[in-house]
N, C-alpha and C positions, 0 to 999 in steps of 0.2 A: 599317467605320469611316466617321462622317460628315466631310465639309470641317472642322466645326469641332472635329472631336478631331482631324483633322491639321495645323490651325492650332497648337494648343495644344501642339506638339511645337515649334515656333521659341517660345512665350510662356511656358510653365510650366515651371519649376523642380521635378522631383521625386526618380526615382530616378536611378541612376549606370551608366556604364561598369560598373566595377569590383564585380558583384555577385556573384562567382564565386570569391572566396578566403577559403580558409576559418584559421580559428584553430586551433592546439593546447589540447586540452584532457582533465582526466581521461577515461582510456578508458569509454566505455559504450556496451553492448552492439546490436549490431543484427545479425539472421540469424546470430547469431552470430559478429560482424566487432565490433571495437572500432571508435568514431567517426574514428579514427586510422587505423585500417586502410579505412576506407570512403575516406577523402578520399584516402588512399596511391594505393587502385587508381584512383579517377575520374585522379589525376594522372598515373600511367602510359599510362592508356587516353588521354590528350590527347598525349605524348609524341612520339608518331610521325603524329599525324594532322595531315595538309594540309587536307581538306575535307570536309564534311557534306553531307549533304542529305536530304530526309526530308519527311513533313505533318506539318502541326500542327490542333489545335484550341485556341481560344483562350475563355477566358470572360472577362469585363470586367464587374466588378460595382461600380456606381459607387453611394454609401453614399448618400448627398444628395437624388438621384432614385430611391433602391427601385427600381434596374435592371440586370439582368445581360444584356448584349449579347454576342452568342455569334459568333463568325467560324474559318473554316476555309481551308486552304490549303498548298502549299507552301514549304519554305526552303531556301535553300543558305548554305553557308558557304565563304568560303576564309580560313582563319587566315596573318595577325593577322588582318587589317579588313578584310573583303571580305565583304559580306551583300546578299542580294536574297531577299524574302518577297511571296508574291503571296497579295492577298486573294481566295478564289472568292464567287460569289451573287452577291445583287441589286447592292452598291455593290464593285464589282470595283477592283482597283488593286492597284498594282505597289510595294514599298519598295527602295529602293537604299542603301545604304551602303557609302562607300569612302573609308578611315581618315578624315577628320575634314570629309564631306560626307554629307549628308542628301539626298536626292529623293524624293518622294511623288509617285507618278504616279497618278491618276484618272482611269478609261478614259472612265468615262457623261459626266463631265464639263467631258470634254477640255482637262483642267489638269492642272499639274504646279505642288509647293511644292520649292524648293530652299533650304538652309540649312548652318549648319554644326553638327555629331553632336559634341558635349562632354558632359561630365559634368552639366551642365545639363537637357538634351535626351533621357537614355539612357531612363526612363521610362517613356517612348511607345511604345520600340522594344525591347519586354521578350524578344523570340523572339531578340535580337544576345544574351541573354547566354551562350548557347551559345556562343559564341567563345570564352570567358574561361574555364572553367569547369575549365581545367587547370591555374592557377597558385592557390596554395592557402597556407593559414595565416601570409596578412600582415593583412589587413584586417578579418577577420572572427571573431568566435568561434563556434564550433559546440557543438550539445546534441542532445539527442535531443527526438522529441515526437512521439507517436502513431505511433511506426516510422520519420517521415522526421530527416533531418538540418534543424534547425531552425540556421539561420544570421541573428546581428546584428551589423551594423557598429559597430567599434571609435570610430569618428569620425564625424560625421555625414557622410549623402550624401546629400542632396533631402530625401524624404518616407520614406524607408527607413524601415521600422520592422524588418520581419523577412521571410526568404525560407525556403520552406519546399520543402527538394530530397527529393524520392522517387528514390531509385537504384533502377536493373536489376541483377539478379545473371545476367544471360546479356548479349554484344553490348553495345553501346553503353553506358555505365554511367549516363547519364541519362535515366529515363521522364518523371518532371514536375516542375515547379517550382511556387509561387506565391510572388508577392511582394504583402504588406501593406504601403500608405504610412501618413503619419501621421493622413491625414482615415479613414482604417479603408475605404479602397479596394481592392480585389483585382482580383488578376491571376491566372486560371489556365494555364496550358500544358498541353499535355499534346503527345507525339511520339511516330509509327508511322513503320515502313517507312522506318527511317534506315540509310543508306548511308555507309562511309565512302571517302576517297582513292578517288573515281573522276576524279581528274585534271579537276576544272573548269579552265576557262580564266579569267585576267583577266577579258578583254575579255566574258565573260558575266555582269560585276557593271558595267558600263556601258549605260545605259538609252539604247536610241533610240527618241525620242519621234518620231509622226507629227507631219507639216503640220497648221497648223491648233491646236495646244496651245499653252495659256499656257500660258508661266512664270511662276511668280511668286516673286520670291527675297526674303527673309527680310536689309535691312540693320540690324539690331540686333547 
């Protein structure tokens, strides 16, 4: 991620918090699981879990400019609102979230954006919907499509158009998501090597920045 697609998390309006709950609807089939039965187990398998962690790869396919920008890295989670996602390669940085703050830290750059994480803002930070992913059939209806759970908000949320969840039938019950906005943008995820309840601390979703970093904080 460039400066200005981490500007554009305090300025654009797209997706939401709340991209992780899904709707009742007729049963249909998957691995042989009704859709009902799929969003059952993901919300068991959330039940008991304190925290995540794992890699990710990321694809970002922006409609406009014919570009898909690829980024890899690790995340952790501590549910409710506790997230930190490191970018690795060339443009390195750190994301912090902690319930209703934002920090972008930029190591090459040696700046730091700070802001406040609302429904406004969620978007940007498509790896936090892992958080959520256990409260289910308020906001959203569910369908099938190509094997995954095809999920659309009930109400609008930003640019939401549609999120498309590929579930594990082994461990962790989510392997990838994508979320489509309304300009026909995409988001891929995909997650390996996720761990659960190894006891993170607090104080490991709190960034210390070196001497020497701007801040720069977001008064809108």
């Amino acid at each position: 991620m460039n400066t200005v697609m981490s500007k554009n998390i305090f300025h654009k309006s797209s997706l939401c918090f709340l991209l992780v709950v899904f709707f009742f609807l007729l049963p249909v089939t998957v691995r042989g699981e009704t859709v009902d039965d799929e969003i059952t187990r993901i919300q068991q398998a959330y039940a008991n879990l304190q925290d995540i962690k794992g890699s990710f790869v990321q694809k970002s396919y922006i409609k406009d400019l014919k570009r898909t920008d690829t980024f890899k890295g690790e995340f952790y989670i501590k549910r409710p609102m506790m997230l930190k996602w490191c970018y690795r390669g060339e443009n390195e940085q750190e994301v912090f979230i902690r319930n209703d703050e934002i920090i972008i830290y930029q190591k090459k750059e040696k700046q730091a954006f700070k802001g406040s994480f609302d429904r406004e803002t969620y978007g940007q930070a498509p790896i936090a919907l892992l958080s959520g992913f256990g409260r289910i059939r308020e906001e959203f209806s569910a369908s099938m499509k190509n094997g995954k759970l095809l999920l659309k908000p009930k109400k609008p949320m930003g640019g939401i158009v549609s999120i498309e969840l590929q579930t594990s039938g082994e461990g962790f019950p989510i392997q990838s998501f994508t979320v489509i906005d309304s300009l026909n943008n995409r988001i891929d995820m995909v997650f390996s090597d996720i761990q659960i309840n190894t006891g993170l601390e607090e104080s490991f979703f709190t960034p210390s920045l070196p001497k020497g970093v701007t801040v720069l904080e977001n008064s809108s």
